[in-house]
C-alpha positions in Angstrom: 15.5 -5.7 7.9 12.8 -3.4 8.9 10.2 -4.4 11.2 6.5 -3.4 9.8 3.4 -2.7 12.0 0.3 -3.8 10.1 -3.1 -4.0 9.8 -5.0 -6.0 8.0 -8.2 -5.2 6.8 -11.1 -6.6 5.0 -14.7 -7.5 5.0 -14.3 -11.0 4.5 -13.0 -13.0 8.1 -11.6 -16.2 6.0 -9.8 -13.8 4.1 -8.1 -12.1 6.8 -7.5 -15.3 8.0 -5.9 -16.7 4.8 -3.6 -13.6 4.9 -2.8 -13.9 8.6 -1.6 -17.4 7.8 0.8 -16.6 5.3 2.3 -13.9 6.9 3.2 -16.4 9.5 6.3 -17.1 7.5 6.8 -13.3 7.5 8.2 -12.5 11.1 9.2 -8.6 9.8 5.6 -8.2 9.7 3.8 -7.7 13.1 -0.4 -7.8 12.8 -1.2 -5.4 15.2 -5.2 -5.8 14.8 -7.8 -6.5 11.8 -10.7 -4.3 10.4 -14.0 -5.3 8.1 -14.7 -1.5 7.3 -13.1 1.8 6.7 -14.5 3.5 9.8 -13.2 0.6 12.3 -9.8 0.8 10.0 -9.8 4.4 10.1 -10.3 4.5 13.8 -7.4 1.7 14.8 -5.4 3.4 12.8 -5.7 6.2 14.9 -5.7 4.7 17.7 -2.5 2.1 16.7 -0.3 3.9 14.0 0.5 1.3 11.7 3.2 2.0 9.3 1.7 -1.3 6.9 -2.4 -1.6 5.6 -2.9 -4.5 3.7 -6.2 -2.7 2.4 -9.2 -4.9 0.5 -10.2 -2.7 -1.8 -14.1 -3.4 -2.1 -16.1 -3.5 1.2 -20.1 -3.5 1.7 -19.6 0.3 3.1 -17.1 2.3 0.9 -13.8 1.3 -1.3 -11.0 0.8 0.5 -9.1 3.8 -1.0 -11.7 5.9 1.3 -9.9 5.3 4.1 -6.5 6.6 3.1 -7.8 10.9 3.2 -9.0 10.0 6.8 -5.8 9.1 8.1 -2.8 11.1 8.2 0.5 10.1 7.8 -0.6 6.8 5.4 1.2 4.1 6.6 2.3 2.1 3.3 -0.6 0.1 1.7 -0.8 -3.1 -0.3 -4.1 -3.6 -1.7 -5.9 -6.8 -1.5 -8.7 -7.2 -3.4 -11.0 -9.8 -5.8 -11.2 -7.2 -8.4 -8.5 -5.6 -11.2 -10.3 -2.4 -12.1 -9.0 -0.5 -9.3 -4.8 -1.0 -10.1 -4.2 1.9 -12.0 -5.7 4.4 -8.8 -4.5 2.3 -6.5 -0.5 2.8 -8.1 -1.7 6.4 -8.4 -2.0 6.8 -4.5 1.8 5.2 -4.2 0.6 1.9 -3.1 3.7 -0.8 -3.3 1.5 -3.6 -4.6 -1.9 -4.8 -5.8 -2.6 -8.7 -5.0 -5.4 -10.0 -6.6 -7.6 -13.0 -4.4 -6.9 -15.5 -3.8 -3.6 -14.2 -2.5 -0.5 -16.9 -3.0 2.8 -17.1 -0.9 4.8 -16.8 -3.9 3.3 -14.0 -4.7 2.9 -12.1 -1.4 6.4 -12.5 -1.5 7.6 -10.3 -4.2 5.0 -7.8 -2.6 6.7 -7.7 0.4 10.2 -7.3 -1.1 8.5 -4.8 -3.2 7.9 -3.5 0.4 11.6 -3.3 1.7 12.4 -1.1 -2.0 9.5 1.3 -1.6 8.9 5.3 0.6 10.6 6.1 3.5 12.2 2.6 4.1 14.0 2.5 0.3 17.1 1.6 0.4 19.9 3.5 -1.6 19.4 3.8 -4.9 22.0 1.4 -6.1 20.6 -1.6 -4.3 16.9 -0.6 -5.0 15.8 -3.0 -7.8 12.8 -4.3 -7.8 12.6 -8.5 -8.6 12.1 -9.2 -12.4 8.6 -11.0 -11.0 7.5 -8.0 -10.6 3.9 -7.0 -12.4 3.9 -4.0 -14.7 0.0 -3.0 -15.1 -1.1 -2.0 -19.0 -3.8 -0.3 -19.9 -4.9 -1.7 -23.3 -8.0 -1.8 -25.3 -9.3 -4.4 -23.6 -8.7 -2.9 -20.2 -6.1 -3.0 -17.9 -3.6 -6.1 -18.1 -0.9 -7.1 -15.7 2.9 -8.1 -17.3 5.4 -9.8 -15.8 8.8 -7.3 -15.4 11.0 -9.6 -17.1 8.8 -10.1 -20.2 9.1 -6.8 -21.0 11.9 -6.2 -24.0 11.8 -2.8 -25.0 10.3 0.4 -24.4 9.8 3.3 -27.5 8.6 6.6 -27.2 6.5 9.1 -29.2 6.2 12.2 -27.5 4.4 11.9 -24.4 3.3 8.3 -25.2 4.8 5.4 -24.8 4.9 1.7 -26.8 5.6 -1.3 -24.2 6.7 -4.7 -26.4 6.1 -7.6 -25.0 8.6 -11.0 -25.7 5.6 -12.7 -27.6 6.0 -10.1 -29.7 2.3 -7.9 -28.4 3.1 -4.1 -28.6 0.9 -1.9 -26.6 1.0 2.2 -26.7 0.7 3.8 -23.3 0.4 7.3 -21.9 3.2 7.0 -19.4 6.4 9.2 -20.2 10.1 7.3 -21.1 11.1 9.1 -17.7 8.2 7.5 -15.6 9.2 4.2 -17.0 12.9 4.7 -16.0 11.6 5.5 -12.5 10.0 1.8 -12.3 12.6 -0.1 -13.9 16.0 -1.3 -12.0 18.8 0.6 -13.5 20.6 -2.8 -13.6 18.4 -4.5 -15.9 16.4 -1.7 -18.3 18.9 0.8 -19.9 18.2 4.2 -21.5 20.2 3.9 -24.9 18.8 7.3 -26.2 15.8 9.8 -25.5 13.2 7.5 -27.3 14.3 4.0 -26.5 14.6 1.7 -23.3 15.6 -1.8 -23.5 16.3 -4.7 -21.0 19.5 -5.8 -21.7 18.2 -9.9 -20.8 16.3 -9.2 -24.2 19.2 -8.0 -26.4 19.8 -10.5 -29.0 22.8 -9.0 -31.8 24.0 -5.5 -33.2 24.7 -5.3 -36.6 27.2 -2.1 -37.9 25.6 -0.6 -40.5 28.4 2.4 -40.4 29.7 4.9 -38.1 26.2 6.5 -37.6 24.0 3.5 -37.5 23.3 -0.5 -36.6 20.4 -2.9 -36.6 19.8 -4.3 -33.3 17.7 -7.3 -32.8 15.4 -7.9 -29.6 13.4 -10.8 -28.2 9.9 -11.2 -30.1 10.6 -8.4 -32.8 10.0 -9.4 -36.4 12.3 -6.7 -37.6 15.4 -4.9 -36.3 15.4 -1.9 -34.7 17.7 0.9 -36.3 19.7 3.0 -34.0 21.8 5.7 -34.0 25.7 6.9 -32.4 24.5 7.2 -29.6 22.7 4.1 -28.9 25.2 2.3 -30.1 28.1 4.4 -27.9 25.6 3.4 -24.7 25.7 -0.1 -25.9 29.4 0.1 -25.7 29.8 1.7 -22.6 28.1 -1.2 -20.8 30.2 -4.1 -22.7 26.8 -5.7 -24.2 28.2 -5.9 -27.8 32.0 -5.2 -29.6 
């Protein structure tokens, strides 16, 4: 397991101490010093070359994305913050996580697996999957949302936009491609069955054969079924889900 160098850094002391304490339990994460500002994070990480920033994202004298043009090469960042309206830029600069206060150990977990899957350190693609606790971030109409991995049941496309559905049954349209979503999803778990439809295969309830060209397949949540065609159904085959 790789050994990470990091830097903690935020405004707030009890909240650098609250993450200090938790990564206690973490021994492939060495704290090499703390920060409350970008200029003091900006000059230890000069000065220290961390290859980890666990980066509050809202301090008194600048955001904490502000830091990451001064430095050069950016270590990996996980951004810690009280706030949600920052995910979608944060993900944008290739962060590997976004922990909303007050940070738990469950879930500082999963960010550090995330950690171990994610840049230089990946490991090969066949054994990177990311956890099923994993949060996919939404932007819906009543701003951005964050969705468990593994309530996710299918993915549809329509053009460059994308509709996410939900195991409750929620659909929400999104203007990230098919491909980016393949790039996200463990290869394992979310299979392409043809250019305008991704399902997770833990959500795949029955097929039923229409004909040669065509079947109904029925998924977690959905009212009605979802009609496929040959080649859907030849994927489906291919990876033993269904006769």
């Amino acid at each position: 397991m790789k050994q990470w160098r990091a830097l903690i850094i935020d405004d707030e002391a009890p909240a650098r101490n609250h993450l200090r304490e938790l990564l206690a339990a973490h021994p492939q994460v060495g704290i090499l010093g703390e920060a409350a500002s970008v200029s003091e994070a900006a000059a230890l990480c000069h000065q220290l070359k961390p290859d980890l920033l666990f980066l509050d994202l809202q301090m008194p004298r600048g955001l904490g994305l502000d830091l990451l043009p001064l430095i050069n090469p950016v270590p990996e960042v996980i951004f810690v913050t009280a706030y949600n309206e920052y995910a979608v830029r944060a993900f944008e600069v290739g962060a590997v996580d976004y922990l909303l206060k007050p940070i738990f150990a469950d879930r500082l977990e999963i960010a550090l697996t995330r950690l171990e899957h994610h840049g230089g350190a990946r490991a090969p693609a066949a054994q990177a999957e990311l956890p099923e606790e994993s949060p996919v971030f939404l932007r819906t109409q009543n701003g951005l949302r964050a969705v468990l991995m593994a309530h996710l049941t299918h993915i549809t496309a329509d053009g460059n936009y994308t509709t996410v559905w939900l195991e409750n049954g929620e659909s929400h349209l999104t203007d990230r491609t098919m491909h980016e979503w393949e790039a996200i999803f463990p290869a394992t778990r979310f299979v392409r069955l043809d250019r305008s439809l991704l399902v997770n295969t833990n959500h795949l309830k029955e097929l039923r054969v229409l004909s040669r060209d065509a079947a109904l397949l029925r998924i977690t949540g959905r009212a009605d079924e979802l009609k496929i065609g040959r080649a859907a159904r030849s994927r489906l085959r291919q990876l033993h889900l269904f006769r």
